[in-house]
Each structure stands twice: as structure tokens, then as C-alpha cells.
C-alpha positions as CSV (number, residue, x, y, z in Angstrom):
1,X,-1.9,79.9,-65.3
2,X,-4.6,78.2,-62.9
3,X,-4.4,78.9,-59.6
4,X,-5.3,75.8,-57.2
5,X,-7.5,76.1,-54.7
6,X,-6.5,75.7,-51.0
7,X,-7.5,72.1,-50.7
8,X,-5.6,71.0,-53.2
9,X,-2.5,69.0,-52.2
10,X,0.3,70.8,-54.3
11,X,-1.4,74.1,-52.6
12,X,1.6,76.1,-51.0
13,X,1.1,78.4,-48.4
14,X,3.5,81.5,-46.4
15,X,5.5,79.6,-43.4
16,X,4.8,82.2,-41.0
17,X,1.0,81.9,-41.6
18,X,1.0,77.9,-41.8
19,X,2.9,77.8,-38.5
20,X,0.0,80.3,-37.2
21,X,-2.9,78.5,-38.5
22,X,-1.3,74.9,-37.1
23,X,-0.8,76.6,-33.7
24,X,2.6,75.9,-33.0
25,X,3.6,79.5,-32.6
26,X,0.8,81.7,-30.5
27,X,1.5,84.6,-33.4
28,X,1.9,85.4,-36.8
29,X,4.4,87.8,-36.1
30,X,6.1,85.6,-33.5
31,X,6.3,83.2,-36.3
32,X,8.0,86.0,-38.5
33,X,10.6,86.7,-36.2
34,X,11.3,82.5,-35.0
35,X,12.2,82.5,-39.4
36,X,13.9,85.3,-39.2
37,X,16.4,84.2,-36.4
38,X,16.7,80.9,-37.8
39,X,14.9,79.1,-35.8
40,X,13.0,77.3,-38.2
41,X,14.4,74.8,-41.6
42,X,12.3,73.2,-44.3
43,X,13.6,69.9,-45.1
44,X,16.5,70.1,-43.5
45,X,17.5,73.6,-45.0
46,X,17.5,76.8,-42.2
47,X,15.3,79.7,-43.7
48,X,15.2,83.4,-42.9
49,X,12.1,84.1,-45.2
50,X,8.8,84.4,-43.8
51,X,7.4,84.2,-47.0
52,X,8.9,80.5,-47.6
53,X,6.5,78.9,-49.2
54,X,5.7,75.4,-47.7
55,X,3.5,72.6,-49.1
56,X,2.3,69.0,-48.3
57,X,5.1,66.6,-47.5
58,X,7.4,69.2,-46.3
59,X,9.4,68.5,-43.5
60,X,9.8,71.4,-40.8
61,X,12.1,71.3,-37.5
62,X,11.2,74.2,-35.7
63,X,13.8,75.2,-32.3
64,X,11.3,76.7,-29.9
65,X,12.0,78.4,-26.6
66,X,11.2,75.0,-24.5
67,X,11.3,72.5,-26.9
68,X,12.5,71.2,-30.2
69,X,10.2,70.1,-32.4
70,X,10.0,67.8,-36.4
71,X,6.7,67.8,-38.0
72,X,5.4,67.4,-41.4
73,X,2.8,69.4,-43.3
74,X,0.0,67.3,-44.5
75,X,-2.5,70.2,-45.6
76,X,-2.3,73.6,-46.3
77,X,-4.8,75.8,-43.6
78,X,-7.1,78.2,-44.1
79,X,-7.5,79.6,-40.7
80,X,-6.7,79.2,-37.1
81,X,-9.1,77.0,-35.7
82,X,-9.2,74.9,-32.8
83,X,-6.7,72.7,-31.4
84,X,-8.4,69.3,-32.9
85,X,-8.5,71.4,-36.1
86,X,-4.9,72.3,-36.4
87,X,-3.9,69.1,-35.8
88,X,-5.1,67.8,-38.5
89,X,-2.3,70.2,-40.8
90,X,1.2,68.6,-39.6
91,X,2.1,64.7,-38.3
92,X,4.4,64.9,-35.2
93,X,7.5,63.5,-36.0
94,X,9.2,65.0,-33.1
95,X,11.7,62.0,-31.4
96,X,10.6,61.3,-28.0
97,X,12.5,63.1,-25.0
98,X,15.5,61.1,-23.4
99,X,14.1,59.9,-19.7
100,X,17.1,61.0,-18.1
101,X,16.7,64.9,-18.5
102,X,15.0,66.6,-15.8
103,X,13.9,70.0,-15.4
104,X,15.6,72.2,-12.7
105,X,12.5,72.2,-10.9
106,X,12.2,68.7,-11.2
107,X,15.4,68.5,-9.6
108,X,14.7,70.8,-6.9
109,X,11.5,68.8,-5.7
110,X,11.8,65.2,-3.7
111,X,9.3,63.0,-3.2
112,X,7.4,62.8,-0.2
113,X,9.2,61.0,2.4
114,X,12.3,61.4,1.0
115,X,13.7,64.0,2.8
116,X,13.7,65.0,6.4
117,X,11.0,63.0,8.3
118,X,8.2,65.2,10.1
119,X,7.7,65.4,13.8
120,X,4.7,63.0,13.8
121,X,7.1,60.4,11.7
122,X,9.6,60.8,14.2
123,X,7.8,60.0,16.7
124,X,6.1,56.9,15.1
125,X,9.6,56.1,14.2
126,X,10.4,56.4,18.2
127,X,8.2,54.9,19.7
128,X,9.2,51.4,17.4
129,X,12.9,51.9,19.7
130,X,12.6,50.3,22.7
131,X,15.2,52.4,24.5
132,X,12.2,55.5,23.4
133,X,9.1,53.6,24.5
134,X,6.4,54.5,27.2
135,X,7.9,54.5,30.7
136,X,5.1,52.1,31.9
């Protein structure tokens, strides 16, 4: 039996190493224990393996600590490159986040001007009253 080279498109490749080389998990063995809890499905179907084999076309939905995420493998890799390189391994398919949902940070922080006014806007504010005016 031939063995394809990398660059071919029916090359497969370990999960745990393509999800390392297209830099959505930081480590290899990271990656290995996101499959192992679950936290990873191929086309739909949850995997435990880290030795899943994966190919182009696959569909992956991967539940990360801060985001979900649906992307699908258009190339094999061969290392992990830079950013622009890894890219070019998976097609984000990842729907977009509702508008609605805000971080608890988000809603801990107003605007500026929104709360209490400052002394100096108080004042402005103040002297607009006549009853507050100059005594002149």
C-alpha cells in the first residue's frame, strides 16, 4: 500500500496534532486532554481518541474554555507555523455571537457619563440654575 504524502487531500492526520499545528489549542497535550474530556466532535460525533484521525472536509466543533467554536479542516499541517500560516488549515464556520450577551465585566463597566456626575460637572450643571448663579 502507498502512503500519500502530506499534501495530498485524502492525507489524514492525529486530531490532537492538527488542532496544535492550526493553533486553536496552545498545546499538544492540552489538545489530548480537551479529546479526552469530550470537548471536541468530528462531524458531529463527540471523540475521546487523540489519535482520531481527521482529514480534509471534516467538520470539527471544539467547546473551549471561553468560547465555542465550528471549523472545517481544509489541509492537513505539517508544523506549527505562524498565525497567517495556520489559518490557512481550517474555514471558520463558527456562528456569530448573539449581541445581547455581555461579559460580567462588561456589565460591571458604564459608560462615561453615565453614572454619578463629577464635581467639575456639577458645577457646570449649577451654574446653568439660576437659583445657583453668581451672586453679582
Amino acid at each position: 500500500m502507498e502512503k500519500q504524502p502530506p499534501s495530498s487531500p485524502a492525507a489524514r492526520q492525529r486530531l490532537d496534532k492538527w488542532l496544535f499545528f492550526a493553533r486553536l489549542i496552545k498545546s499538544r497535550s492540552l489538545a489530548q486532554k480537551a479529546i479526552e474530556a469530550g470537548h471536541v466532535a468530528v462531524n458531529g460525533e463527540r471523540t475521546t481518541q487523540p489519535s482520531a484521525q481527521v482529514k480534509a472536509g471534516d467538520r470539527l466543533e471544539l467547546s473551549l474554555e471561553r468560547r465555542d467554536l465550528v471549523v472545517r479542516v481544509l489541509l492537513p499541517g505539517s508544523r506549527r507555523g505562524p498565525y497567517e500560516e495556520a489559518r490557512l488549515l481550517y474555514e471558520d464556520l463558527t456562528p456569530p455571537a448573539p449581541a445581547e450577551r455581555r461579559t460580567a465585566f462588561e456589565q460591571a463597566t458604564r459608560d462615561r457619563g453615565a453614572g454619578r456626575p463629577t464635581k467639575q460637572e456639577r458645577r457646570e450643571t449649577d451654574r446653568l440654575r439660576p437659583d445657583f448663579g453668581d451672586d453679582d
